[in-house]
C-alpha positions as CSV (number, residue, x, y, z in Angstrom):
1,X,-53.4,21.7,-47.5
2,X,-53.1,22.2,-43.5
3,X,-52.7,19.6,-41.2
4,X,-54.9,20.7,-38.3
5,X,-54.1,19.4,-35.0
6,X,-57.8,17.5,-35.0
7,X,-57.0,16.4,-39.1
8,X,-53.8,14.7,-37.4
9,X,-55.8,13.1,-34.2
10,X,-58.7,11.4,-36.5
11,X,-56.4,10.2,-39.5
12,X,-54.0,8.7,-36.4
13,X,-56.8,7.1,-34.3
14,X,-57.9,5.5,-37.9
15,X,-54.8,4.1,-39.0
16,X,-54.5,2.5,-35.3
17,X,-57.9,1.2,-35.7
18,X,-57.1,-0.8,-38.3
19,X,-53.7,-1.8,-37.6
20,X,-51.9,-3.9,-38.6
21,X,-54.0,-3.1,-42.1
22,X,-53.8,0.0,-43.7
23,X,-56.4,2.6,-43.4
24,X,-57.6,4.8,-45.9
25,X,-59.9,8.1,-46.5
26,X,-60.7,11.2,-47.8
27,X,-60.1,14.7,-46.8
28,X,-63.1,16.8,-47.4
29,X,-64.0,20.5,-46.0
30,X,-61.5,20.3,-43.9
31,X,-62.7,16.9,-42.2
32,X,-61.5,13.3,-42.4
33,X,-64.0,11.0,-43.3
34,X,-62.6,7.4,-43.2
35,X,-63.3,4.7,-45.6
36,X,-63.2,1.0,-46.1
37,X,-60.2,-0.5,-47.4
38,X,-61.2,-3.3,-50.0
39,X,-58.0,-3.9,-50.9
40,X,-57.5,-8.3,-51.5
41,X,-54.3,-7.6,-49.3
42,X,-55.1,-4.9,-46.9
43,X,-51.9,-5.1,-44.7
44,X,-49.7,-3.8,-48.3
45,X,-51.8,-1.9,-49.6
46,X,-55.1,0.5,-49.9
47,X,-58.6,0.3,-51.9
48,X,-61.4,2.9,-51.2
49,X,-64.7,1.6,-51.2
50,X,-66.0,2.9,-54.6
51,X,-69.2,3.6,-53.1
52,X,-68.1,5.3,-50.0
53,X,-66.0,7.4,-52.7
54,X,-68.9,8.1,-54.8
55,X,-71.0,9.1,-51.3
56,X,-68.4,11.5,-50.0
57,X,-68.0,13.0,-53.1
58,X,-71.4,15.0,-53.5
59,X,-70.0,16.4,-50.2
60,X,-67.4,18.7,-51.5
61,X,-64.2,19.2,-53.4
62,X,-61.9,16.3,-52.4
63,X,-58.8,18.1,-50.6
64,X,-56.5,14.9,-50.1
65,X,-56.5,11.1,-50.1
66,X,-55.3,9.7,-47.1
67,X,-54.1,6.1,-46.1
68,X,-51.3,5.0,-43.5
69,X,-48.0,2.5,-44.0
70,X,-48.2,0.2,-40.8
71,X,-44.9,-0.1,-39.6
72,X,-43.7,1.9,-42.0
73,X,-42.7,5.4,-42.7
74,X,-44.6,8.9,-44.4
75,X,-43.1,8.5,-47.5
76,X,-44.8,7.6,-50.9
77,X,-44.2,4.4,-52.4
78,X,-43.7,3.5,-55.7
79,X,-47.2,2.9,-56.3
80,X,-48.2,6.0,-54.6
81,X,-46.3,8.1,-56.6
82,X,-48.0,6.7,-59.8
83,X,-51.3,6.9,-57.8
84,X,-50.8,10.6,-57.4
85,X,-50.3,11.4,-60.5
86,X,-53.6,9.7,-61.9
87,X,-55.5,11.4,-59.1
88,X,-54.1,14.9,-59.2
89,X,-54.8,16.0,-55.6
90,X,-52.5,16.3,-52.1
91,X,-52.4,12.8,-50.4
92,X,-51.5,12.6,-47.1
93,X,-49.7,9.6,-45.9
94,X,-49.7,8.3,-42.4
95,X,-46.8,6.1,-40.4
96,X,-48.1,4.7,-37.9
97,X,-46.5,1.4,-35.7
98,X,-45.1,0.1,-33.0
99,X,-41.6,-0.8,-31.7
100,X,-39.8,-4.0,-30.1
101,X,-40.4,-2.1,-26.9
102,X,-44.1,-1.6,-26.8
103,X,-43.9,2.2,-27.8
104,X,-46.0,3.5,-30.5
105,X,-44.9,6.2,-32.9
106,X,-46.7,8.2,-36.0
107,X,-45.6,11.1,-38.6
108,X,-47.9,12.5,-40.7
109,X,-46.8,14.0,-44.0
110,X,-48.8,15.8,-46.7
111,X,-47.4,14.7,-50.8
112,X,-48.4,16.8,-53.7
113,X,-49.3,15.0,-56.9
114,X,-46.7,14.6,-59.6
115,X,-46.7,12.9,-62.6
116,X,-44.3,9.8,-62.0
117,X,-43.7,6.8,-64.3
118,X,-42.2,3.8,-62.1
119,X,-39.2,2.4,-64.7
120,X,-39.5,-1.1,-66.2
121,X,-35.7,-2.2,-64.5
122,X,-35.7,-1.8,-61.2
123,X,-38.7,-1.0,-59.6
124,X,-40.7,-2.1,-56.4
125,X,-42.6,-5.3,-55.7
126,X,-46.4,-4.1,-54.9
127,X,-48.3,-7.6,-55.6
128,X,-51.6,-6.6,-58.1
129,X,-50.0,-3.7,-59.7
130,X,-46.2,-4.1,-59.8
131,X,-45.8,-7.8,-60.2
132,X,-44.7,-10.2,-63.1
133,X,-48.1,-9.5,-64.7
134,X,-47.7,-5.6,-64.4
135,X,-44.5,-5.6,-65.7
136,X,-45.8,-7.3,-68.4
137,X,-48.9,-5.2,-69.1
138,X,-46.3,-2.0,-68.7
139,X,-43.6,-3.5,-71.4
140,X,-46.4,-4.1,-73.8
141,X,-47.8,-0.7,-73.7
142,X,-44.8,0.9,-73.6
143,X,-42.6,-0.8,-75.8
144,X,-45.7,-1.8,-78.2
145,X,-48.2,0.2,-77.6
146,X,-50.0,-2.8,-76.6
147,X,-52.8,-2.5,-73.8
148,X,-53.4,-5.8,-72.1
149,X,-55.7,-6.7,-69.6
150,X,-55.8,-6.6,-66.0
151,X,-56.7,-9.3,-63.6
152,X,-57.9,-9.3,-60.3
153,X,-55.4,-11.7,-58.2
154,X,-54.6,-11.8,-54.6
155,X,-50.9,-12.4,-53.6
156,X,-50.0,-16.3,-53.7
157,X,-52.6,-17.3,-55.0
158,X,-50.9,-20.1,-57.2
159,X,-50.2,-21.7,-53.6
160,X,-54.1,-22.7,-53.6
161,X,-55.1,-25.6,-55.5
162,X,-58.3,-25.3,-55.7
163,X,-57.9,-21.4,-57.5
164,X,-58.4,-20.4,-61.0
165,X,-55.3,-20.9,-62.9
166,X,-54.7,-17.1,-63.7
167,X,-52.3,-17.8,-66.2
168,X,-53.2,-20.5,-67.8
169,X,-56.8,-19.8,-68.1
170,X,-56.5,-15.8,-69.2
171,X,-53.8,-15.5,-71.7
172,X,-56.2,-16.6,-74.5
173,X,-58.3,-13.3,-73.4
174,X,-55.1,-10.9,-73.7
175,X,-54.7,-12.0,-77.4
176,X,-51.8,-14.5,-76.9
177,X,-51.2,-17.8,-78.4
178,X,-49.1,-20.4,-77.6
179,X,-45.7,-20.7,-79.8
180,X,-43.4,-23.4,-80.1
181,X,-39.4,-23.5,-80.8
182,X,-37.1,-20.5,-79.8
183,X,-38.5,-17.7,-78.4
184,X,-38.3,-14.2,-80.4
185,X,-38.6,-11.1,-78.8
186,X,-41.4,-9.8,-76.8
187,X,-42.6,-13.2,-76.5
188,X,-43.8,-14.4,-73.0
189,X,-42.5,-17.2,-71.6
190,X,-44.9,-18.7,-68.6
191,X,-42.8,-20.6,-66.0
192,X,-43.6,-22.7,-62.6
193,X,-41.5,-21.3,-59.8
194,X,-41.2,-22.9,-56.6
195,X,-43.4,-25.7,-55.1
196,X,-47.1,-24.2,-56.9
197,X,-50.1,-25.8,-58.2
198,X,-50.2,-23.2,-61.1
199,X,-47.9,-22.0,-63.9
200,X,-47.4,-18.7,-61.3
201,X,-44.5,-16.0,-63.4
202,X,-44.1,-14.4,-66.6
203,X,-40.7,-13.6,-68.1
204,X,-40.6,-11.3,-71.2
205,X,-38.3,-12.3,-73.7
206,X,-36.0,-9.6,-74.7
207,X,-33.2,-10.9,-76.3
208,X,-30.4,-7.9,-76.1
209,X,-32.3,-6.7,-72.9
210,X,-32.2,-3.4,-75.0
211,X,-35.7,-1.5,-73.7
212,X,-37.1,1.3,-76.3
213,X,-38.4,3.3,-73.3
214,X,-36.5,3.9,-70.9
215,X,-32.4,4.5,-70.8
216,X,-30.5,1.1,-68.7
217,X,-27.4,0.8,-67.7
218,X,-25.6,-2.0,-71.1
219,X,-25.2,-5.6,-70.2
220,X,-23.6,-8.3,-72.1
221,X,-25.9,-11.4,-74.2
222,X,-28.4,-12.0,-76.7
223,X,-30.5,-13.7,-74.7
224,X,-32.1,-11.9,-72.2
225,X,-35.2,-11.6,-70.4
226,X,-36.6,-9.0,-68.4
227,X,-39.2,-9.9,-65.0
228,X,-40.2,-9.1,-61.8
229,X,-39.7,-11.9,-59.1
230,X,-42.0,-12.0,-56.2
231,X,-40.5,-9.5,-53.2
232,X,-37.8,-8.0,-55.3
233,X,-36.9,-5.5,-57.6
234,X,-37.4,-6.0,-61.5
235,X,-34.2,-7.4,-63.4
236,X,-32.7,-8.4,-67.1
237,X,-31.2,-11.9,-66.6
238,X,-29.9,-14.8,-69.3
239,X,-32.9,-16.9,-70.0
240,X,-30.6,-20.4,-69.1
241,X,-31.1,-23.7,-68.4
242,X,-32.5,-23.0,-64.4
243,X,-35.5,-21.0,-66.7
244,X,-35.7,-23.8,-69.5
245,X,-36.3,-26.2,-66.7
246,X,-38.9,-24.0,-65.1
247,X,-40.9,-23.3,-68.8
248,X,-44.4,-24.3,-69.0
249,X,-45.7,-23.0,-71.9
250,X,-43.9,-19.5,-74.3
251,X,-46.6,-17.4,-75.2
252,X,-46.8,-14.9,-78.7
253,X,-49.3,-11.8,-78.6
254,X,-51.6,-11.9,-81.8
255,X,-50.3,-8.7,-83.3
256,X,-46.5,-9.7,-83.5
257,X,-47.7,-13.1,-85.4
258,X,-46.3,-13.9,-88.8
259,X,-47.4,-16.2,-91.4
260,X,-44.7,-19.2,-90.1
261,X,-46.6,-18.8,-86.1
């Protein structure tokens, strides 16, 4: 689509609006209309008021989805490129920040949809969607063609003590039980990392760290678990005594059961 000179000047004065949050929108007719971002954590991330979506939409053909990376750059994410491709239309992506010196500075880029698949090794940290319980939900349907359950969670929230143990309380309602013994594969092993209140991180068990789905790079053990720690890129590591310490409960989905669970 065609970034207008006036598209460019209301998606900017939106995104420094809202700073240091992200802002968010729709292109429609040629016109931005901006929306509220209902995202739990605003400043990583964007959630357009279903509502205001809903409202806008009897308006016209959506011609783009717009939100901005504070202190960031125009480029899609990892996230938004797997957001894209579920929503099939042009999203425009706004930079927009300021530097150690007090100067501002924006780019505005327009991104057509493609159809992207973020890997299970390697890929970004985006709390709510790529975290240890994506990863999770992403290995079951992919490797098992297992669909789990989402959750609604808001980024440390095992730091509270007073909140819901996520965890602890929901992995009855995604059909797992707990197991005792050695963990086999595709087990989940729930862990306490850090100073928490909660069991807070989910390892999957995945013995030769072979994946069905996707082609990795060989590593040596038997052992092997596959997770996404907070802030960093997924890995494969050897399930050893740091994670034995760390074990709270192992966890066994109801359709990989046998008679001897």
């Amino acid at each position: 689509m065609k970034l207008t000179k006036q598209l460019k000047s209301a998606i900017i004065t939106h995104a420094k609006a809202v700073y240091p949050s992200e802002c968010c929108g729709l292109v429609i007719n040629g016109t931005y209309h901006p929306c509220n971002n209902i995202a739990p954590n605003p400043v990583d991330t964007f959630e357009i008021d279903p509502v205001q979506f809903i409202e806008l939409s009897a308006l016209g053909d959506i011609q783009a989805i717009v939100h901005s990376h504070p202190n960031g750059n125009a480029e899609p994410s990892e996230v938004d490129k797997v957001q894209m491709g579920l929503h099939g239309v042009d999203w425009l992506i706004c930079a927009y920040g300021v530097h150690a010196d007090g100067q501002e500075y924006f780019d505005i880029k327009c991104h057509k949809p493609t159809i992207y698949t973020t890997p299970l090794l390697g890929r970004e940290y985006h709390h709510g969607t790529q975290d240890c319980y994506g990863i999770v939900q992403d290995y079951y349907d992919r490797e098992l063609n297992i669909i789990l359950p989402d959750f609604q969670r808001v980024d440390e929230w095992w730091e509270d003590k007073d909140h819901e143990p996520l965890y602890e309380n929901n992995f009855k309602k995604a059909r797992f039980e707990v197991v005792t013994g050695t963990p086999q594969k595709h087990d989940v092993i729930l862990c306490r990392v850090g100073r928490t209140h909660h069991v807070n991180h989910a390892l999957i068990f995945i013995g030769d760290g072979k994946l069905q789905s996707e082609t990795t790079p060989d590593c040596v053990g038997d052992c092997l678990v596959l997770h996404h720690p907070h802030g960093r890129l997924s890995v494969r590591e050897i399930y050893g005594e740091s994670w034995h310490k760390r074990t709270a409960m192992i966890v066994r989905h109801k359709e990989l059961m046998n008679e001897n669970d």
